[in-house]
C-alpha positions in Angstrom: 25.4 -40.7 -5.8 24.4 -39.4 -2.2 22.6 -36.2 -1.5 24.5 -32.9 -0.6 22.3 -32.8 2.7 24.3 -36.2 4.0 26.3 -35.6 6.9 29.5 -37.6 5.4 32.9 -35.7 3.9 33.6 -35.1 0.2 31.3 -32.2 -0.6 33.4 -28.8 -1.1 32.4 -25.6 -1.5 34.5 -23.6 -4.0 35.9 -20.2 -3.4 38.0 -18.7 -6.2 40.3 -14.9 -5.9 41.8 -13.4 -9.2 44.6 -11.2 -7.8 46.8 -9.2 -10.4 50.1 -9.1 -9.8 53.0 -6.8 -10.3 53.2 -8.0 -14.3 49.9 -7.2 -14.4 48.7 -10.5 -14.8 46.1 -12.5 -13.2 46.5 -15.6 -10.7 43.4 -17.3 -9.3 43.3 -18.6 -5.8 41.1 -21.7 -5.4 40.1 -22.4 -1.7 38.1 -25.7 -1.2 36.4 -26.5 2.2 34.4 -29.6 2.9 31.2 -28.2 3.9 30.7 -31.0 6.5 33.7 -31.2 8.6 35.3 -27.8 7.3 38.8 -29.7 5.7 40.5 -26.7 3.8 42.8 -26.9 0.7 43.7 -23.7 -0.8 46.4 -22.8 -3.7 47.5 -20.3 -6.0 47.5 -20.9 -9.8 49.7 -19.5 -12.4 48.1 -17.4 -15.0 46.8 -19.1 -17.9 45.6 -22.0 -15.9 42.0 -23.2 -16.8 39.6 -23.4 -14.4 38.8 -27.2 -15.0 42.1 -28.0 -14.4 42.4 -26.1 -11.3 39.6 -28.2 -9.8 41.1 -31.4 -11.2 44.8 -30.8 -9.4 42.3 -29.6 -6.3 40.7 -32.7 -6.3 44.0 -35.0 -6.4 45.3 -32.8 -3.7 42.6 -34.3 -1.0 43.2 -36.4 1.0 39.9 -38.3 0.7 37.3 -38.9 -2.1 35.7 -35.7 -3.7 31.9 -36.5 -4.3 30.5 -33.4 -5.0 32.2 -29.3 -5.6 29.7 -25.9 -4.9 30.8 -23.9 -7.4 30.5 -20.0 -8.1 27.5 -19.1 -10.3 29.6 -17.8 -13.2 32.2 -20.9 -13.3 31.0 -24.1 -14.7 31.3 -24.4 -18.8 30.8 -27.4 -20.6 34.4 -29.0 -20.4 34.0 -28.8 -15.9 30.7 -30.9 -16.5 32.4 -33.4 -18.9 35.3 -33.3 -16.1 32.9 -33.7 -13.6 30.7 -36.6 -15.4 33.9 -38.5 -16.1 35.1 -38.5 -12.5 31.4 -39.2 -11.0 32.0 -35.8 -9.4 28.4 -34.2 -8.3 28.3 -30.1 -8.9 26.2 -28.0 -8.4 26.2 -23.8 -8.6 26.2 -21.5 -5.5 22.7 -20.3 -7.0 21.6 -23.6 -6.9 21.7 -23.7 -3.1 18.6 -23.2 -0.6 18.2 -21.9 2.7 19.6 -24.7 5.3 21.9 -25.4 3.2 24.8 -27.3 5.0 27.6 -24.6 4.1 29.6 -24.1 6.8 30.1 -21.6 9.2 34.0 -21.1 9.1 34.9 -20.9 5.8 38.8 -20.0 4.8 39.8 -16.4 5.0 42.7 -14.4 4.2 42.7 -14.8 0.5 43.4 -11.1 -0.2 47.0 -11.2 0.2 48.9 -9.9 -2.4 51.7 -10.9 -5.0 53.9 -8.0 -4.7 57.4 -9.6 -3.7 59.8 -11.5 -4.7 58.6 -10.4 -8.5 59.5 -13.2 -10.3 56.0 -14.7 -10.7 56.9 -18.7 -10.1 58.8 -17.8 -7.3 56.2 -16.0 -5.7 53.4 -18.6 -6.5 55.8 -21.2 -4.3 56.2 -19.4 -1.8 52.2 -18.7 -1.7 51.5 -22.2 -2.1 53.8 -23.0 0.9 52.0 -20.2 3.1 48.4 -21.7 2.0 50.1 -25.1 3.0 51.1 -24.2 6.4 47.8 -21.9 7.2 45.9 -25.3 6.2 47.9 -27.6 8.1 47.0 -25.5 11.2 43.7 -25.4 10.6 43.1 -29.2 9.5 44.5 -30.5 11.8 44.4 -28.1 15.1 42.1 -26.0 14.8 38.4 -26.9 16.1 35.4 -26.6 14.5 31.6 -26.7 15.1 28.9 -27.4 12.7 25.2 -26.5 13.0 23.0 -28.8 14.1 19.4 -27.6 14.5 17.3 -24.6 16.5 16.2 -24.2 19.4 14.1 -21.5 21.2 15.1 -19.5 24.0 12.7 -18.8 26.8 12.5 -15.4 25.6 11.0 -17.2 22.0 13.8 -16.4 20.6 15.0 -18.6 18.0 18.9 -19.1 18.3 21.3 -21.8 16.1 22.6 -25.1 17.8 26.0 -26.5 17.4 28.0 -30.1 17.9 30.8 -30.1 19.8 33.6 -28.4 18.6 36.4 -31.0 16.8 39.4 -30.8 14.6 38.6 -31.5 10.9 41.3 -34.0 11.0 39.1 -36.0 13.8 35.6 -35.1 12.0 37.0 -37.3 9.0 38.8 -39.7 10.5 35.6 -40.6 13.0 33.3 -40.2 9.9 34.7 -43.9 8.8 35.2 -42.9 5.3 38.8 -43.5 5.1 40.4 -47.0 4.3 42.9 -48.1 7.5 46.1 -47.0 5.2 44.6 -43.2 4.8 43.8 -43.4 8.5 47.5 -44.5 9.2 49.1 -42.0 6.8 47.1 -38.9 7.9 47.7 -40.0 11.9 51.4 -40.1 10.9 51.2 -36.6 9.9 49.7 -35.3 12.5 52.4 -36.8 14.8 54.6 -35.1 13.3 53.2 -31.8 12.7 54.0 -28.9 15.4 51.8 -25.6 16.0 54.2 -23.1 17.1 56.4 -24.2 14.6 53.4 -23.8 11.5 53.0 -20.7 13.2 56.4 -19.1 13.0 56.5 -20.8 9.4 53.4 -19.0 8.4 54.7 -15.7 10.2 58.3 -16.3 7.9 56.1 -16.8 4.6 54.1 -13.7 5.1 57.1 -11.5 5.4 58.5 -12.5 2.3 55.0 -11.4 0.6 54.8 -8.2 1.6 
């Protein structure tokens, strides 16, 4: 099993956002981003879901091999480490993690919006999972990212972060030669077809019918 410090996909750290909605129950949002090349997957679960098998439809839901999950301090129990043993899935806690640590600097945001229409609770976790879709689509595979890289001084003696060049996600993976030539194929294919303005009006359609 490799080392979180190896500059190669599959490590994701674990955000999770308990929003009550108007019932008065509680959904958890559960963000994952690859804390190499920044891949996001977020979605919405329905209350009553355990946390375990939140991760485990997370997991399934990337498309490439989860090594390793940062999780919150307060999350893992006893049946996430036999999860995790049984899929030779690496965790460790947030707590866990030292300085230069390689958690990135663009992590997914705008997990605070709210259940609050249409009311019917299923309906509204579709049409959240569709909006999460779409945001992550946008960001996977348009959306460039840079990671850091090192220090450096200024002349001043100031000490200021370097960065790689900025890339999509999508490229990061795909030039990371993890993927077998049919992922490759089937990830290029949806790219093709995938249109930014038209995720962005999607995601601007979803959000009205959330508010």
């Amino acid at each position: 099993m490799r080392s979180l410090l190896e500059p190669e996909p599959g490590y994701f750290l674990v955000e999770l956002l308990t929003t009550t909605t108007p019932t008065d129950e509680d959904c958890v949002t559960v963000t994952f981003t690859d804390v190499e090349i920044g891949w996001v997957h977020t979605r919405t679960f329905a209350p009553g879901t355990q946390v375990v098998d939140m991760l485990a439809q997370m997991v399934r839901a990337v498309p490439f091999i989860v090594t390793g999950v940062l999780l919150p301090p307060a999350v893992p129990d006893s049946a996430i480490e036999t999860w995790a043993e049984d899929n030779l899935i690496e965790f460790h806690c947030m707590s866990d993690l030292r300085q230069g640590s390689r958690v990135p600097d663009r992590t997914f945001r705008g997990l605070d919006l709210p259940l609050r229409a249409p009311h019917d609770i299923d309906v509204a976790i579709v049409r959240v999972n569709e909006l999460w879709s779409a945001l992550a689509d946008r960001l996977n595979y348009f959306m460039p990212v840079k990671n850091p890289v090192g220090w450096r001084l200024t002349p001043a003696g100031e000490r200021r972060r370097e960065y790689d060049r900025p890339d999509t996600p999508l490229s990061r993976l795909i030039a990371s030669g993890i993927l077998c030539p049919q992922q490759t194929r089937e990830l290029r294919e949806k790219s093709q077809g995938l249109d930014i303005a038209g995720l962005t009006s999607r995601i601007e359609e979803l959000k009205t019918t959330l508010r």
